[in-house]
C-alpha positions as CSV (number, residue, x, y, z in Angstrom):
1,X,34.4,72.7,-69.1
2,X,37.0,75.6,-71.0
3,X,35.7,78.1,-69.6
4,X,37.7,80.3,-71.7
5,X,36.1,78.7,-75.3
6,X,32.0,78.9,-73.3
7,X,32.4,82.6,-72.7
8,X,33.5,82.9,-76.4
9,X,30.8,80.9,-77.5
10,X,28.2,82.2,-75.5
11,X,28.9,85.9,-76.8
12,X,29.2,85.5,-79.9
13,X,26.0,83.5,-80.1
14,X,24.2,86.2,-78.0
15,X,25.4,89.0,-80.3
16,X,24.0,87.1,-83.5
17,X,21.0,86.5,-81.6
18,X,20.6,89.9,-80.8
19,X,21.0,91.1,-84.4
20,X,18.6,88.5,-85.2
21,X,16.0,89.8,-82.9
22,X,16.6,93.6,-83.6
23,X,16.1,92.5,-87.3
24,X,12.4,91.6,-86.7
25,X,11.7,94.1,-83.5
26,X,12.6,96.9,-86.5
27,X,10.3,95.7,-89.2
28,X,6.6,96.8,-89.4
29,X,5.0,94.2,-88.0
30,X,5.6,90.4,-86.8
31,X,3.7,87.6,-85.9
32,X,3.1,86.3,-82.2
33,X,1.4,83.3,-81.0
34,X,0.3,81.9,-78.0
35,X,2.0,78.6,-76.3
36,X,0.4,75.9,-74.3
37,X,0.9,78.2,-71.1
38,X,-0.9,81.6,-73.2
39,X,2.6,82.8,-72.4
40,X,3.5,84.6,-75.9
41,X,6.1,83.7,-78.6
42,X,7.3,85.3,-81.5
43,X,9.3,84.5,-84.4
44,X,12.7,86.2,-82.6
45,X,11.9,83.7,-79.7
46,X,12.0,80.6,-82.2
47,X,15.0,82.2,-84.3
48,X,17.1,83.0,-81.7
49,X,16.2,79.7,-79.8
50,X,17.4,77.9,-83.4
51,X,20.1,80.4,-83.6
52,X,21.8,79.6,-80.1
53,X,21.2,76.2,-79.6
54,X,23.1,75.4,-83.1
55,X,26.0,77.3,-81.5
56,X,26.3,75.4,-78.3
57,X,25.7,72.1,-79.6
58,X,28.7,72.6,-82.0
59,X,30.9,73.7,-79.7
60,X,29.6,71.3,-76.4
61,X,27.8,68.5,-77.7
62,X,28.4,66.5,-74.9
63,X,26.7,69.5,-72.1
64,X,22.8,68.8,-71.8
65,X,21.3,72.1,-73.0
66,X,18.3,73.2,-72.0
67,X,16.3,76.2,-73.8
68,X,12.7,77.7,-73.2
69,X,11.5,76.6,-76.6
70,X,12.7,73.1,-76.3
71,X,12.3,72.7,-72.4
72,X,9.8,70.0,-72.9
73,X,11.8,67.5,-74.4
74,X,14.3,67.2,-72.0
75,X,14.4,65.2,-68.8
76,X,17.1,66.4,-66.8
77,X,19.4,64.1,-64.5
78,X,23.2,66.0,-65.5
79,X,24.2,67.7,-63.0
80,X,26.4,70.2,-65.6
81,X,23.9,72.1,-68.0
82,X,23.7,75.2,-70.2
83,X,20.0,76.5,-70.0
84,X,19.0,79.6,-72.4
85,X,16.2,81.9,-72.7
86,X,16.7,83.0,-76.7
87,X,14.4,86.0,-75.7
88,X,13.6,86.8,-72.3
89,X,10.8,89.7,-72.1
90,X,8.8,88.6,-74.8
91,X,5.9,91.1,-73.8
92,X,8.7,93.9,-73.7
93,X,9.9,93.0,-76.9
94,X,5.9,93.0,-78.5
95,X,4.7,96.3,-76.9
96,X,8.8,97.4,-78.2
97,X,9.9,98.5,-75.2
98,X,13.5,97.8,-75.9
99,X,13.6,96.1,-72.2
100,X,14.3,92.6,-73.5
101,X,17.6,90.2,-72.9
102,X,19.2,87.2,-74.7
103,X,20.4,85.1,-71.6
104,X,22.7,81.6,-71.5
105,X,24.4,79.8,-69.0
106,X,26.6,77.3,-67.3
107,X,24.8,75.6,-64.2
108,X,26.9,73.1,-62.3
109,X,25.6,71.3,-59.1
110,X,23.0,73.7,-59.0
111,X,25.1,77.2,-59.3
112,X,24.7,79.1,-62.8
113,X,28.8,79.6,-62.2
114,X,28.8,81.8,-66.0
115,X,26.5,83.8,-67.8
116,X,25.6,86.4,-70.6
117,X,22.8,89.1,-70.7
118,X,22.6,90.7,-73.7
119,X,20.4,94.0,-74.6
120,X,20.3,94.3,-77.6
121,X,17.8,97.2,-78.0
122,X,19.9,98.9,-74.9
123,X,23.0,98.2,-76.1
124,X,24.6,96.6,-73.0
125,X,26.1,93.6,-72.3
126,X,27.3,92.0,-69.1
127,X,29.3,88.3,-68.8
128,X,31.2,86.5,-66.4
129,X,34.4,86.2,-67.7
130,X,36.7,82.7,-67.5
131,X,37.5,83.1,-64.1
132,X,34.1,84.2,-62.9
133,X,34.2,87.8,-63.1
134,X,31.2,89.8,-64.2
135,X,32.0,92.8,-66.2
136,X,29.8,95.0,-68.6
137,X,31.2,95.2,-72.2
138,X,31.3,98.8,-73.8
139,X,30.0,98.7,-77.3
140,X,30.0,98.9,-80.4
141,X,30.0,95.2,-80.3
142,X,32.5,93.0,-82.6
143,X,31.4,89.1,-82.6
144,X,34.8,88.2,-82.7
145,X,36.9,90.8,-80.8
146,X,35.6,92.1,-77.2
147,X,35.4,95.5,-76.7
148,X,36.1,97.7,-73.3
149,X,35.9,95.3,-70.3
150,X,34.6,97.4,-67.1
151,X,34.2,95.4,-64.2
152,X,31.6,95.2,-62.2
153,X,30.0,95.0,-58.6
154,X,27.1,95.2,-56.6
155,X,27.2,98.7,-54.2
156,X,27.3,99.3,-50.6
157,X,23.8,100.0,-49.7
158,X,22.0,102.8,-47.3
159,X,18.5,100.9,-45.7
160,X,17.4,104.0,-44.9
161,X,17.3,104.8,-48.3
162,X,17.3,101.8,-50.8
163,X,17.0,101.7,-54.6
164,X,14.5,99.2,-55.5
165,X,14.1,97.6,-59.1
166,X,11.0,95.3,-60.1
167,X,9.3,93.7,-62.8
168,X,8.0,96.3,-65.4
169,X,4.9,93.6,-67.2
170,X,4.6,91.7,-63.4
171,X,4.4,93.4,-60.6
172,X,1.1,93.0,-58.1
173,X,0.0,94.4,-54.9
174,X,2.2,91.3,-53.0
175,X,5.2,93.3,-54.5
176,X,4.2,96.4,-53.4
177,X,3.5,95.3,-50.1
178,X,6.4,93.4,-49.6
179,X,9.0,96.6,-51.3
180,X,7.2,98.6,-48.6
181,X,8.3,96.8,-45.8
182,X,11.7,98.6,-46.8
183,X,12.8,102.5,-46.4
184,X,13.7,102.8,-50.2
185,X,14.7,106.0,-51.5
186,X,14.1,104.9,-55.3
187,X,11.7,102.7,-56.8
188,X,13.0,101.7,-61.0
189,X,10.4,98.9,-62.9
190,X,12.6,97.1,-65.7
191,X,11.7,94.1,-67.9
192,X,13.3,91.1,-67.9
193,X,16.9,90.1,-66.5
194,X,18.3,93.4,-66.6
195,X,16.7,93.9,-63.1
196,X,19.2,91.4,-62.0
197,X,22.2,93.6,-64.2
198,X,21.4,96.6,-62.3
199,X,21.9,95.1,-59.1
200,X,25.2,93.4,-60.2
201,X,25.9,96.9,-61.4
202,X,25.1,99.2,-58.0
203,X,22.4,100.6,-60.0
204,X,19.5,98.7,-57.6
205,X,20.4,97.4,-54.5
206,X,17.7,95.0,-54.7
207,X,15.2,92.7,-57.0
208,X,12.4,91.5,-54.8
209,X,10.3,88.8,-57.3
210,X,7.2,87.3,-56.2
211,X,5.9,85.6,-59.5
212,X,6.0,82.8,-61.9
213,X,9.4,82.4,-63.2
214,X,11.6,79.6,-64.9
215,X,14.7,79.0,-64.5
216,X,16.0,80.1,-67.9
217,X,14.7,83.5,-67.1
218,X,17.3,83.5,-64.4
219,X,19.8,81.7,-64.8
220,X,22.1,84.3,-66.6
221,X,21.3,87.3,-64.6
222,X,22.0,84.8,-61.1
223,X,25.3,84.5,-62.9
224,X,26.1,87.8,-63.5
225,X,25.0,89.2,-60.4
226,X,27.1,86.5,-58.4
227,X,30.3,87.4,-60.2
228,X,29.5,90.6,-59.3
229,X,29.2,89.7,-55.1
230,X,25.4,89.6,-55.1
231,X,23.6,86.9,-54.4
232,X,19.8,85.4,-54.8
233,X,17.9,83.5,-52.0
234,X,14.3,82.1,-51.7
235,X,11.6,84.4,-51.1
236,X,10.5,82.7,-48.1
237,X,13.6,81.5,-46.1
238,X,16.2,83.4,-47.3
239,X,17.8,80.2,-49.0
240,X,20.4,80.6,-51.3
241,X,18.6,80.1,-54.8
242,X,19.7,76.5,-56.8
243,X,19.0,75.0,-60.1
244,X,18.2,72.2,-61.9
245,X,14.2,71.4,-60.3
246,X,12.4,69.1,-61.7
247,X,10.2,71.1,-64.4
248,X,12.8,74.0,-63.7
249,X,9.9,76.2,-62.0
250,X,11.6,78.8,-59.9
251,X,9.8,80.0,-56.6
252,X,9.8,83.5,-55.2
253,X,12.6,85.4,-54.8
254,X,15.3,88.2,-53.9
255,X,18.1,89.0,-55.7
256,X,20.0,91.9,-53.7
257,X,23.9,93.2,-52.6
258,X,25.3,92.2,-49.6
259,X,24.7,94.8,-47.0
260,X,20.9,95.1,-47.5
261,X,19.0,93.8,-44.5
262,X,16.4,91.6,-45.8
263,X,13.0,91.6,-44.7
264,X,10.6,88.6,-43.7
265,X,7.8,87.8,-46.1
């Protein structure tokens, strides 16, 4: 894989996406309907799914791609894939919210090794670069030029005092009971996989999830927090997280900084 040509690819298809999404978030109303699950999807999902799947096939047509909206069709036995979620925080993005992402990335023998998270109604944007990097892109944002690269990295953490981040549309009393088994000084909801971002970031020093996920809703934000020295492990054994299940159901999580002393379940 050129990794060099991916990042390029991936960015510039999630900065089309995004302006493709903000396009319809803005107008005065939109239609959403409900999928097989009664898990909600909107034109911007199926757009931006189109959008982005276009892109990669151009560029990688022989790299299996896997996307929410098309997830069904695919029986997966590569053990290189790019997996998308055109529009994670679709519930964000119909009660406008703004806390909504456009995520893709590179999995290989079960590691999402690059990513992109891109927020569009936020403005931010964090990648791995070629060699692995993460960094956070300063906008305004040019498709074909990068802006401002700031690189960044997970923070030192205080456990007598941790900053917490969790699901703003998901979070249950098993959250709450497991975040209180730690001394946490702050406590931050956020849709989507910008909970993930703010860890890579120092902003959270961790992202406890215990919920119904897929792994297009974490593919990216695994990838930018590990090119940012976090890491993500299985809610019940502390497991580093992999990828490529059969269905591509994720379990329960933690995505957190090195440093933070986890807790049992």
């Amino acid at each position: 894989m050129d990794h060099e040509k991916l990042v390029a690819v991936m960015r510039e298809a999630a900065l089309a996406a995004g302006q493709v999404i903000m396009e319809i978030y803005e107008a005065d109303d939109f239609d959403v309907k409900l999928k097989s699950d009664n898990s909600p999807v909107t034109e911007a999902d199926e757009k931006a799914d189109a959008l982005i799947s276009d892109r990669l096939r151009a560029a990688f047509p022989d790299v299996v791609l896997i996307t929410e909206e098309q997830a069904d069709s695919h029986e997966l036995t590569a053990n290189q894939f790019l997996i998308v979620d055109p529009l994670d925080g679709t519930k964000e993005f119909i009660k406008r919210r703004g806390d909504f992402t456009v995520n893709i990335a590179l999995v290989e023998d079960g590691v999402p090794v690059r990513g992109i998270v891109y927020a569009p109604a936020k403005g931010r944007l964090f990648y791995t670069t070629a060699d692995g990097v993460s960094v956070e892109e300063a906008g305004p944002f040019d498709p074909k030029v990068p802006g401002r690269l700031d690189p960044i990295g997970v923070s030192a953490p205080d456990n007598a005092a941790l900053r917490v981040v969790a699901s703003k549309s998901h979070r249950d009393q098993a959250t709450d009971d497991y975040i209180n088994k730690y001394a946490h000084a702050d406590l931050k909801s956020a849709g989507s996989s910008l909970k993930f971002c703010l860890v890579a970031t120092g902003e959270a020093d961790i992202y406890p999830r215990l919920g119904r996920t897929m792994e297009w809703d974490t593919a990216a934000g695994d990838a930018v927090l590990r090119g940012a020295g976090g890491a993500m492990v299985r809610f019940e054994d502390h497991v580093t997280f992999d990828y490529g299940k059969p269905g591509f159901a994720n379990g329960f999580f933690i995505a957190y900084g090195p440093g933070v002393e986890l807790k049992q379940p």
